[in-house]
N, C-alpha and C positions, 0 to 999 in steps of 0.2 A: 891369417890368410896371406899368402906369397903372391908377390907379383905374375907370375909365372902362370898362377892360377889362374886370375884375372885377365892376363891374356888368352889365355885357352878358351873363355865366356865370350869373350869379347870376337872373337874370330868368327863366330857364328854368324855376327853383323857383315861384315864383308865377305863371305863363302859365295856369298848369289853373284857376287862380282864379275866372279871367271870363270862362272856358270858356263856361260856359253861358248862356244867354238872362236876359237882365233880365227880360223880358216872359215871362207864365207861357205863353201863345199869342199867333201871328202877331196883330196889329190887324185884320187883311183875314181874319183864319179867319170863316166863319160857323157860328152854332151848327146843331149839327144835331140833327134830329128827335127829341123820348125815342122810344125802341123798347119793342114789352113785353117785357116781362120774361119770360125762361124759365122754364119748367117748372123747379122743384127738384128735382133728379137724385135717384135713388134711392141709400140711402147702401148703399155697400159692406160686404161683410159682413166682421165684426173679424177682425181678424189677431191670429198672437201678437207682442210688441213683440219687435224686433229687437233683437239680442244686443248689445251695444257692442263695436267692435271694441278690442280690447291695445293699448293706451297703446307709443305708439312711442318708442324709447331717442332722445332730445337728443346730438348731440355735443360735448363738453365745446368750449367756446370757447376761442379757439384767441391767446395771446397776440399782441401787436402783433411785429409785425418791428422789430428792433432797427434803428436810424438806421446804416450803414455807416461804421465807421472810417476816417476819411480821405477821405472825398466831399465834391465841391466843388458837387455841384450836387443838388437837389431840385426837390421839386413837391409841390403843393397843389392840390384838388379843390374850386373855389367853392362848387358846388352844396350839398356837404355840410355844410361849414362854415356854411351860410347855415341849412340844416332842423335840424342839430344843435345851434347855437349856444342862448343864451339870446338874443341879440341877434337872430338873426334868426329866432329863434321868434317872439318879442314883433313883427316886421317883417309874418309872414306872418297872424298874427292881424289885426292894423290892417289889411293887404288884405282880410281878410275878413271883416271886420265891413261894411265901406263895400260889399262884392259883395253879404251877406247883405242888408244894409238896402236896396240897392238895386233886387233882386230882390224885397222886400216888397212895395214900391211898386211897382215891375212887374205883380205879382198883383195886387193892388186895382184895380188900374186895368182891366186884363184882364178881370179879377171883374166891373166895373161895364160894360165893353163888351160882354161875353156875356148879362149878364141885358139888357140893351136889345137886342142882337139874336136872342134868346128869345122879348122880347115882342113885337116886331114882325113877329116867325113865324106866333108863335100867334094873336093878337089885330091884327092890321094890316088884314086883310079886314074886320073890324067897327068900326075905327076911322072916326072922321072924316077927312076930307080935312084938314084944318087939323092935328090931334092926327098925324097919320098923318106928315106932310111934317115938323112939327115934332121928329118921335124919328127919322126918316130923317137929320135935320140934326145932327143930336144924336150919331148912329151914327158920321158923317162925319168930325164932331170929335173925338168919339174917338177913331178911327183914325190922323188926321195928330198928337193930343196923343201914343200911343201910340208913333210914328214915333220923333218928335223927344224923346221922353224916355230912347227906347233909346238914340238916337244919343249924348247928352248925356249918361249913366248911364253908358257905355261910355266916353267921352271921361273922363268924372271919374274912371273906376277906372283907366284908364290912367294917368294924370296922377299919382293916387297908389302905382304898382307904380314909374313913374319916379324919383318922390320916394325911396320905399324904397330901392331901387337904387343909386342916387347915396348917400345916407347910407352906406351900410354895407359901400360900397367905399372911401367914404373913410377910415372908420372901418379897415378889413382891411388898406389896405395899410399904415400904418404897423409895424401887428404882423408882418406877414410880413417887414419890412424890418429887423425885429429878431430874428424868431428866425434868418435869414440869418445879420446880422452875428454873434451868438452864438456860430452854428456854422462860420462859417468859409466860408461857402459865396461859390462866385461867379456860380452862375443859379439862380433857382427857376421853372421852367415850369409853366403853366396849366394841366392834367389835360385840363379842358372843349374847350383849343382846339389842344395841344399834338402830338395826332395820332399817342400812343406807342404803333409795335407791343409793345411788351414795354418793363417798367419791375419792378426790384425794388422789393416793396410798401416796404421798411423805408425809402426816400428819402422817402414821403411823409410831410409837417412836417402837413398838415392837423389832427390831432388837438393837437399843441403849439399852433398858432395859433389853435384853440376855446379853449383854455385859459387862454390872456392876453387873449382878448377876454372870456369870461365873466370873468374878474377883473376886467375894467373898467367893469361891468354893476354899478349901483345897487342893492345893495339895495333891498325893497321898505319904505314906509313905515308904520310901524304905526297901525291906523285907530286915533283920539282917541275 
């Protein structure tokens, strides 16, 4: 199994990232009208607090499946090794730091195109022809900067879920290539693309191969 593969699994984990819109609203939304504001409803009359319902019994966790005596083949689940890791903790944060900051700058921007077409709702009819045409222009650019910064916003968070991806498959599979030879094995299938109707849980090494990767993981530096 290729690194390359692993990365392709593993991408799945960070997809929901840049799910959502950079831009807080479309460039092309226009603002619409304030409304008045309703009547303040009459408040309802108190109740007594509701009783909390009996704390529900946990069922005691359930140890791991033992690895099978004498099995030549296993499997590994990228996805999990990726959210459970130290390594690919630290992976999906750095995704989302750059979606956070990116979606900042989305808002502001959004922010400053709605209060201009707020005011040329409200105040456009009393403007000058010159003030009037020149926040029209003003609106327009907005909208095509708006455009092109999703587009580019999107492009960069891609580019670094990529980066990620490749890191930390090149990183996984030498460890899987180890816990293999350890045990003796002669396939390890992909979980993600592997297509098993049924598989005993105790074949899967995925938790062994968190373990030697988090061993390979830096300590953190003590601030000075």
């Amino acid at each position: 199994m290729r690194g390359s593969a692993i990365a392709a699994s593993v991408a799945l984990s960070i997809l929901a990232l840049s799910a959502a819109p950079v831009l807080a609203q479309t460039p092309a939304e226009q603002a619409k009208p304030a409304q008045t504001p309703p009547k303040p409803a009459q408040p309802a009359p108190a109740q007594p607090p509701a009783q909390p319902a009996p704390p529900v019994a946990q069922p005691p966790a359930q140890p791991p499946a033992p690895f099978p005596q004498g099995a030549k083949i296993a499997y590994i689940n990228p996805q999990l090794i990726f959210q459970q890791s130290t390594e690919g903790k630290a992976a999906i944060a750095r995704v989302q730091a750059v979606v956070q900051k990116k979606q900042a700058e989305g808002q502001a921007k959004a922010k400053q195109l709605q209060d201009n077409q707020q005011k040329l709702q409200s105040s456009g009819s009393v403007m000058n022809e010159a003030a009037r045409v020149q926040l029209e222009k003003e609106i327009e650019r907005q909208q095509k900067d708006g455009e092109r910064f999703q587009q580019d916003a999107q492009a960069e968070i891609n580019e670094i879920q990529q980066e990620v991806n490749n890191e930390f498959g090149k990183k996984l599979q030498p460890l899987i290539e180890q816990v293999a030879t350890e045990k003796g094995l002669h396939f390890v299938f992909n979980a993600a693309d592997a297509g098993f109707a049924w598989v005993a849980p105790g074949l899967d090494i995925s938790a062994e191969v968190i373990k030697k990767l988090d061993a390979m993981a830096k300590p953190a530096t003590a601030p000075k």
